[in-house]
C-alpha positions as CSV (number, residue, x, y, z in Angstrom):
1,X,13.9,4.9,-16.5
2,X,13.4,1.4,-18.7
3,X,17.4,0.9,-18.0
4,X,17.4,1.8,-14.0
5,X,14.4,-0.7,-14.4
6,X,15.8,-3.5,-15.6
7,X,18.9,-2.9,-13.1
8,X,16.3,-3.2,-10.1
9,X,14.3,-6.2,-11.9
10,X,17.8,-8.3,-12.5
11,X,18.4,-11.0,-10.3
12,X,21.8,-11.6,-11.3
13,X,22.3,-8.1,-10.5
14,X,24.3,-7.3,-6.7
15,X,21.3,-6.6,-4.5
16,X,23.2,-3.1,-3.6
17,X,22.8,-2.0,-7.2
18,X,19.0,-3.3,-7.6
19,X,18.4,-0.8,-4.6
20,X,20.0,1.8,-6.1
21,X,18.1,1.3,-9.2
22,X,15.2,1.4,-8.0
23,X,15.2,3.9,-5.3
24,X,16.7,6.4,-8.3
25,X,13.7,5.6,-10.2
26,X,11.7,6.3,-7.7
27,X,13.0,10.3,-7.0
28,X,12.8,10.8,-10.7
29,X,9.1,10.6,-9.8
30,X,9.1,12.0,-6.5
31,X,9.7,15.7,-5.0
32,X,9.1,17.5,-1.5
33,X,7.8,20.1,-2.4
34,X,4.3,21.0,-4.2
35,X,5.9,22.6,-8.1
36,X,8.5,20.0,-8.4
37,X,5.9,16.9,-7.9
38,X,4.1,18.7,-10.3
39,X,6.3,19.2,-12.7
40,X,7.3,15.5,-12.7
41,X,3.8,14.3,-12.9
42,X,3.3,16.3,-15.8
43,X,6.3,14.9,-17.3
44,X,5.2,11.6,-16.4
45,X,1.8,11.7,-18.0
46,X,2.7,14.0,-20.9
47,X,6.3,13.3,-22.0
48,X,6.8,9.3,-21.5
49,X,5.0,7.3,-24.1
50,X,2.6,4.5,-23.2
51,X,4.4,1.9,-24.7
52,X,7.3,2.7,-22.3
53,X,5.1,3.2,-19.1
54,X,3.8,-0.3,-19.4
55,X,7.6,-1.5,-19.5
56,X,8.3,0.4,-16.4
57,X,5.1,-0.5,-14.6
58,X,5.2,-4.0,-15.3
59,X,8.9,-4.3,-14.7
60,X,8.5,-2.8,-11.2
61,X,5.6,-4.8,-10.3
62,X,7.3,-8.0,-11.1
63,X,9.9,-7.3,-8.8
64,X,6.9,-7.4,-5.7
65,X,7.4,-11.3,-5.8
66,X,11.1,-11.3,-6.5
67,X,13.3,-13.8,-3.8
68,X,14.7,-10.9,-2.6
69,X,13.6,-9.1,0.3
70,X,15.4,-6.0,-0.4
71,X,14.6,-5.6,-3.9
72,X,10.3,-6.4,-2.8
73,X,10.7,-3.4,-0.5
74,X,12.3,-1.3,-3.1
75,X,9.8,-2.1,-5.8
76,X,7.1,-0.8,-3.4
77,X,8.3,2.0,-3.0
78,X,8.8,2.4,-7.4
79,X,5.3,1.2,-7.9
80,X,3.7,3.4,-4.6
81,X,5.2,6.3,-6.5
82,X,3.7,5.1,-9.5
83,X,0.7,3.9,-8.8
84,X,-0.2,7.7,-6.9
85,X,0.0,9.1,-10.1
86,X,-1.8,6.5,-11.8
87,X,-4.7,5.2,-9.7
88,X,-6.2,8.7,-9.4
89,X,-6.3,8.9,-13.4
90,X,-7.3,5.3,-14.2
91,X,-3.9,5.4,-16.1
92,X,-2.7,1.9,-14.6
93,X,-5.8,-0.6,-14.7
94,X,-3.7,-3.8,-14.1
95,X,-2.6,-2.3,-10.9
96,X,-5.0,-3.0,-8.2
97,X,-6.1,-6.4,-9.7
98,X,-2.3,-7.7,-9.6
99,X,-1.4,-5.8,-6.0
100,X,-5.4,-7.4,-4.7
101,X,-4.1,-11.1,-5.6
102,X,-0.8,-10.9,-4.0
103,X,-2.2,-10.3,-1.0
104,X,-5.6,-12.1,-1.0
105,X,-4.0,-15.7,-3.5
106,X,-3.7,-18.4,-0.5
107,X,0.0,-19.5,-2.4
108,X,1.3,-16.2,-2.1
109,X,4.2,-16.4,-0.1
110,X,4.4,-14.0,3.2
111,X,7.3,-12.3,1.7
112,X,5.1,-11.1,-1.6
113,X,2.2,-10.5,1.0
114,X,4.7,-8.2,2.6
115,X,6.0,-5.9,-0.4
116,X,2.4,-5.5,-1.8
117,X,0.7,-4.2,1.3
118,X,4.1,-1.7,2.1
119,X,3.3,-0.5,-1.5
120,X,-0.5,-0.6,-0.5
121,X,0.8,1.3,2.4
122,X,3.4,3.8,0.8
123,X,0.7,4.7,-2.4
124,X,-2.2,5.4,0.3
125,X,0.3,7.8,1.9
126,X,1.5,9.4,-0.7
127,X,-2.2,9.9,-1.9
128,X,-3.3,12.0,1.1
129,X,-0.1,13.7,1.2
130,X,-1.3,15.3,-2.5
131,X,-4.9,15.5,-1.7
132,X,-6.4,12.9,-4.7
133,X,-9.5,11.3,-4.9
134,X,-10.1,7.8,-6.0
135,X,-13.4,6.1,-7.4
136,X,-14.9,3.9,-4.6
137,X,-14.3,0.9,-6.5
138,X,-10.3,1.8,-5.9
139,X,-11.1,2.2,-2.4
140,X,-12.9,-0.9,-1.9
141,X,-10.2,-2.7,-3.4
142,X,-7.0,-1.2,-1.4
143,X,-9.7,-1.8,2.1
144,X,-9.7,-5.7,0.6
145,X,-6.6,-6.2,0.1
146,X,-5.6,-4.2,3.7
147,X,-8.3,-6.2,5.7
148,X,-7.4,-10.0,4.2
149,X,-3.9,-9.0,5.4
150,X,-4.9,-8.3,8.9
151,X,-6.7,-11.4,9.2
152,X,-5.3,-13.4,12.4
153,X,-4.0,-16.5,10.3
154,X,-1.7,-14.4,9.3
155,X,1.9,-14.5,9.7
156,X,2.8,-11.6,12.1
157,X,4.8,-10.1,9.4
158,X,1.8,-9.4,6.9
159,X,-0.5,-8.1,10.2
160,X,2.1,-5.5,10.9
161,X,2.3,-4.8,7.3
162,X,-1.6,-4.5,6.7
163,X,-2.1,-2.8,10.2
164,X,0.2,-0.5,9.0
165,X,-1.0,0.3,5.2
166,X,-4.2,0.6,7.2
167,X,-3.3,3.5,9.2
168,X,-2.0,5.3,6.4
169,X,-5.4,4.7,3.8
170,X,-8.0,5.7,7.2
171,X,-9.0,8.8,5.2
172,X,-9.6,7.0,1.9
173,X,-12.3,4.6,3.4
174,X,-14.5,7.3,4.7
175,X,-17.2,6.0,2.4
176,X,-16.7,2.2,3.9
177,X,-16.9,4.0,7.9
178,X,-20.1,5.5,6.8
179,X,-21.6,1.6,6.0
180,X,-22.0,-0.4,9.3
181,X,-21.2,-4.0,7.7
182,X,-18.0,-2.1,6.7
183,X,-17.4,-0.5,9.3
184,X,-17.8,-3.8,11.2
185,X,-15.6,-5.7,9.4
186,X,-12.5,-2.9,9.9
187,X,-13.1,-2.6,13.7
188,X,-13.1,-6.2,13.8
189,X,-9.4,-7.0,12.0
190,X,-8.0,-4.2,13.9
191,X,-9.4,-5.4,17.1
192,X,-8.6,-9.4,16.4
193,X,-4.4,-7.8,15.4
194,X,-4.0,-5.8,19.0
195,X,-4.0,-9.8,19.7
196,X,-1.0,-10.4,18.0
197,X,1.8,-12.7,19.3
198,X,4.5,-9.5,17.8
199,X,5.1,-6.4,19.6
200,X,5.2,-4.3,16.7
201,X,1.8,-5.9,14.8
202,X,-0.1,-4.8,18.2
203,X,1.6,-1.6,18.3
204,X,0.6,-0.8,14.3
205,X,-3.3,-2.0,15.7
206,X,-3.5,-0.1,18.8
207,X,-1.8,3.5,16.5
208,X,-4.6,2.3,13.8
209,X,-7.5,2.2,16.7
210,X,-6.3,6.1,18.1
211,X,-6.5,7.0,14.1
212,X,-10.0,5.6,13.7
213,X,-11.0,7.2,17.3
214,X,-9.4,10.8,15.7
215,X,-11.2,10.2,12.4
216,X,-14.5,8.9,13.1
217,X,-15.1,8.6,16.8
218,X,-19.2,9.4,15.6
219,X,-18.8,6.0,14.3
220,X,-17.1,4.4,17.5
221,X,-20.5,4.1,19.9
222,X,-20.9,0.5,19.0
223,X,-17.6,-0.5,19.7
224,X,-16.7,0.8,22.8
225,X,-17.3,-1.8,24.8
226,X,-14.9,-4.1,23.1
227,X,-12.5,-1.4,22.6
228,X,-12.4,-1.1,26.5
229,X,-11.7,-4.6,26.9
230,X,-8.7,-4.4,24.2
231,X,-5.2,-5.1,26.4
């Protein structure tokens, strides 16, 4: 794992072989079906020592503001895999701080912006797929980082991104839903992205507007007049 990391984390690396790397990396942590995730998990948290899990999470994370594109998406998808096993345990405490300021730091460039809220995205997936349960505080943090992506001075790149991660963590914010200033502020940013110059940021709003009506359409009285008016 420490060597396929340092493959994908390489710049001078071809970009074919960083992929590689890192998407290898990432099935030595992943499985389809319920006994073999377990079984790596448990190897995971058992069987690698802490001084090597720091290498590997810190090398992967890195690579979410690397110049290339296709090694940023990759690393999402490492540190998603990751950060499921993680987050749920408190095992990674650097993680949300570091994936909240990519996102939310004005200089981060749209490209970083990008990979962090796919990994955002990817993790919260991943998460409901298993059936964990995270501390509010984690919660509150992956809605921050989700909803300062959607924010319509965005680049259309990071709305589709955020819209996106957003409709994949729906079921981790029940807690937020169930507070109106919350609630407010979600309906709001998905609202203000079905206004979105691209095709496919819209799109990712309008899916994330049928999720919330699926979800929580208790919650949806207030809002129905300026869901009606959303073209």
């Amino acid at each position: 794992m420490v060597a396929l990391v340092g493959e994908l984390s390489a710049p001078s690396k071809n970009i074919t072989v960083r992929q590689l790397a890192g998407l290898h990396l990432k099935n030595l942590l992943s499985a389809k079906d319920t006994r073999t995730y377990g079984l790596k998990v448990d190897r995971w948290n058992q069987q690698v020592p802490s001084s090597v899990k720091v290498q590997i999470r810190d090398g992967c994370a890195m690579v979410l503001r690397d110049n290339e594109s296709v090694a940023r998406h990759t690393a999402a998808q490492v540190v998603a895999e990751i950060g499921a096993i993680d987050l749920p345990r408190n095992a990674w405490e650097n993680l949300m701080p570091t994936l909240l300021q990519n996102v939310t730091e004005p200089a981060s460039p749209e490209g970083v912006k990008v990979s962090t809220l796919e990994c955002l995205g990817y993790m919260s997936e991943l998460m409901d797929r298993t059936g964990v349960d995270l501390e509010q505080n984690v919660t509150n943090s992956i809605l921050t980082a989700i909803v300062d992506g959607m924010k319509e001075s965005n680049p259309t790149n990071v709305i589709y991104a955020a819209a996106t991660a957003l409709g994949n963590s729906l079921l981790f914010c029940r807690g937020n839903m169930e507070t109106k200033a919350e609630r407010d502020m979600i309906m709001q940013v998905v609202c203000g992205a079905t206004r979105c110059q691209a095709p496919n940021a819209r799109g990712a709003a309008f899916v994330c507007i049928c999720q919330i009506a699926e979800h929580y359409y208790d919650k949806l009285g207030d809002y129905m007049n300026v869901l009606f008016q959303v073209r």
